[in-house]
N, C-alpha and C positions, 0 to 999 in steps of 0.2 A: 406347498410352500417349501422350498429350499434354504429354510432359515437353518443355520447349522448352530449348536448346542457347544459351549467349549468350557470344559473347566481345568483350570493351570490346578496340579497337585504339585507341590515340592516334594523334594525327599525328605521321606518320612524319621530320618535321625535326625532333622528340626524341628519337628512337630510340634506345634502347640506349647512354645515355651514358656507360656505367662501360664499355662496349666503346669509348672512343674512347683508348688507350695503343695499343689492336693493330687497331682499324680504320677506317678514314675514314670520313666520316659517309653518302659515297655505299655504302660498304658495308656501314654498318647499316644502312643505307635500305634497299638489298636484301636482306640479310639477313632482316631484322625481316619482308617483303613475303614469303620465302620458307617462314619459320618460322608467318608467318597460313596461309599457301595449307596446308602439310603438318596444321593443325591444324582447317583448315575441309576437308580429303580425309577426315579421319578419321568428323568429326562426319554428312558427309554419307556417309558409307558404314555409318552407324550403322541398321541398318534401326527401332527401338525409338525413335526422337527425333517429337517430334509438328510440330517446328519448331527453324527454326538463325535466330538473331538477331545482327548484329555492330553494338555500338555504336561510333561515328566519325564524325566530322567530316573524316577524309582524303579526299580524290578516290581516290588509288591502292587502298586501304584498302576504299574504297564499290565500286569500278570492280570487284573482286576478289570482293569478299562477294558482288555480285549475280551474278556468274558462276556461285555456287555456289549459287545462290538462296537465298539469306541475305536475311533482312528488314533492311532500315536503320534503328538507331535515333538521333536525334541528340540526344536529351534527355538530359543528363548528361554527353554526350560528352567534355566538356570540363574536366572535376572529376575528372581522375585516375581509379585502378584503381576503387575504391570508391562515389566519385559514379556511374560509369556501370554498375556493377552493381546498383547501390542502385536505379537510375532506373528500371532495365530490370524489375528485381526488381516494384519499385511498378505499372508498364505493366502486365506481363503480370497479377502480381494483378486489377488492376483490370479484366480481360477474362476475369478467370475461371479461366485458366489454371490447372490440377492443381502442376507444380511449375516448377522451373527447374537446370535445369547449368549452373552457369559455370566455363568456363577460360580460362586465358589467352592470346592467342596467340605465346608465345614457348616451348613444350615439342611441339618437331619429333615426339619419339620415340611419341608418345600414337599407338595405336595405337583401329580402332572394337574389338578384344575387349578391350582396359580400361574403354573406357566403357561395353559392355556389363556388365563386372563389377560395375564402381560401380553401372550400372541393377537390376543384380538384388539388390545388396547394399541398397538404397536400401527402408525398410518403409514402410509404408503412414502417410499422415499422420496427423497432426502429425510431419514426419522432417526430420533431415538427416547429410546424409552427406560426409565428406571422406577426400579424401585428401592427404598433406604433402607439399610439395618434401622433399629427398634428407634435407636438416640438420633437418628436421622446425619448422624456421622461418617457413614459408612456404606458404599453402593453396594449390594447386596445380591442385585440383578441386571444387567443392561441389555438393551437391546441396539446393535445398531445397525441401519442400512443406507446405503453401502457398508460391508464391513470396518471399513476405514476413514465412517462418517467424520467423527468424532474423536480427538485424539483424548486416549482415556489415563487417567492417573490415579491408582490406587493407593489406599493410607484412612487411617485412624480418622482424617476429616477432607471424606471425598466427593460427602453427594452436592452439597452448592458448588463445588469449582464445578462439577460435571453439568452440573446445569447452565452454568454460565459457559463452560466450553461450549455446549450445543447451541446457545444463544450468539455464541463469537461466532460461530459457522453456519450462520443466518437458519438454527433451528428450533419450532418451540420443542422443549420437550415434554413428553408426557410423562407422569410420575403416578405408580401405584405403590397403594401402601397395603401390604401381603403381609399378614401375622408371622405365616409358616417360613417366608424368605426371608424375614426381619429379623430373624434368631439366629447368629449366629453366637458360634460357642468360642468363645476366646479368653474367658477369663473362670474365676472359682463362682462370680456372682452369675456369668451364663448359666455354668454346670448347675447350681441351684435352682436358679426359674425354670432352668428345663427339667431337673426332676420334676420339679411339681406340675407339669403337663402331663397328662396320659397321653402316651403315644404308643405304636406297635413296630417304630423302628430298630435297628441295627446298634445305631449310638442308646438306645433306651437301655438295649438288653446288655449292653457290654461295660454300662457305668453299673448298673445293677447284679451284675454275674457276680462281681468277686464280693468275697466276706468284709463286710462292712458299708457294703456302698461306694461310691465314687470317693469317699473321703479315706476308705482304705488304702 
């Protein structure tokens, strides 16, 4: 399958600013640097992906994705969640590419047998496929084929317009609901629910490394 993988990272001097009440911006930095790395372990241990793409304008960001041989994309980088799915979306179209994954990189918990499930839950085109953050607010996963099924619009309240987009564009969509991709970390009440998960990733070890906890 030549389904390609694309996660838009911003640069990392905006990180995560609804976390800056419980942590300093050096620790979103790593944070946010930890939570990419746990979600590019997943994507590349995904054996089913034809390609992993990060779009970014970061050095740390860029230095990271090529580790995991991740293609760099910079076109859109810079236009938020949206622009730079949107760009990537349009790219890969334009080279022919069958469809596209994008998620975000801030959902530590995604595991590769969710994205395997999304890939199999995924029909054959004209398709697309999501799955919601936790409050069902928020697309968290998509899938779509052609890359430029679907015109996608990210925000705080995205997954019914996205389903009703795929329905304007004569398609049903499929919707799974993934515990590990439904977590994302955005606010102090994330940071919370996710301590209290045991997990063995990268965002685990890096809220819990400094003295005090994530609330130091």
């Amino acid at each position: 399958m030549d389904m390609w993988a694309v996660v838009p990272a911003k640069e990392l001097i905006r990180a995560k600013e609804r976390l800056g009440m419980v942590l300093s911006p050096e620790r979103r930095r790593a944070l946010m640097m930890a939570m990419l790395e746990d979600v590019l372990t997943a994507l590349a241990a995904t054996p089913d992906l034809g390609g992993l793409a990060v779009v970014t304008v970061d050095i740390e960001a860029h230095r990271l994705a090529t580790r995991y041989g991740a293609r760099i994309i910079e076109i859109g980088a810079r236009d938020g969640h949206t622009g730079a799915v949107t760009a990537a979306a349009k790219l890969l179209a334009s080279e022919g590419r069958p469809g596209m994954l994008t998620v975000p990189g801030d959902i530590p918990l995604v595991t590769p047998a969710e994205i395997a499930q999304l890939l199999a839950a995924h029909r054959a085109a004209p398709a697309f496929t999501i799955a919601p953050s936790r409050d069902e607010q928020g697309s968290n996963a998509i899938i779509c084929s052609p890359p430029d099924a679907v015109p996608l619009r990210f925000g705080e309240n995205s997954f019914f317009p996205h389903l009703r987009a795929a329905e304007a564009c004569g398609i049903e969509p499929t919707v799974l609901r993934l515990p590990g991709i439904a977590l994302d970390l955005d606010t102090p009440e994330d940071l919370a629910d996710f301590a209290r998960l045991p997990s063995r990733t990268r965002a685990r070890a890096e809220l819990s490394g400094a003295t005090g906890g994530f609330w130091g």
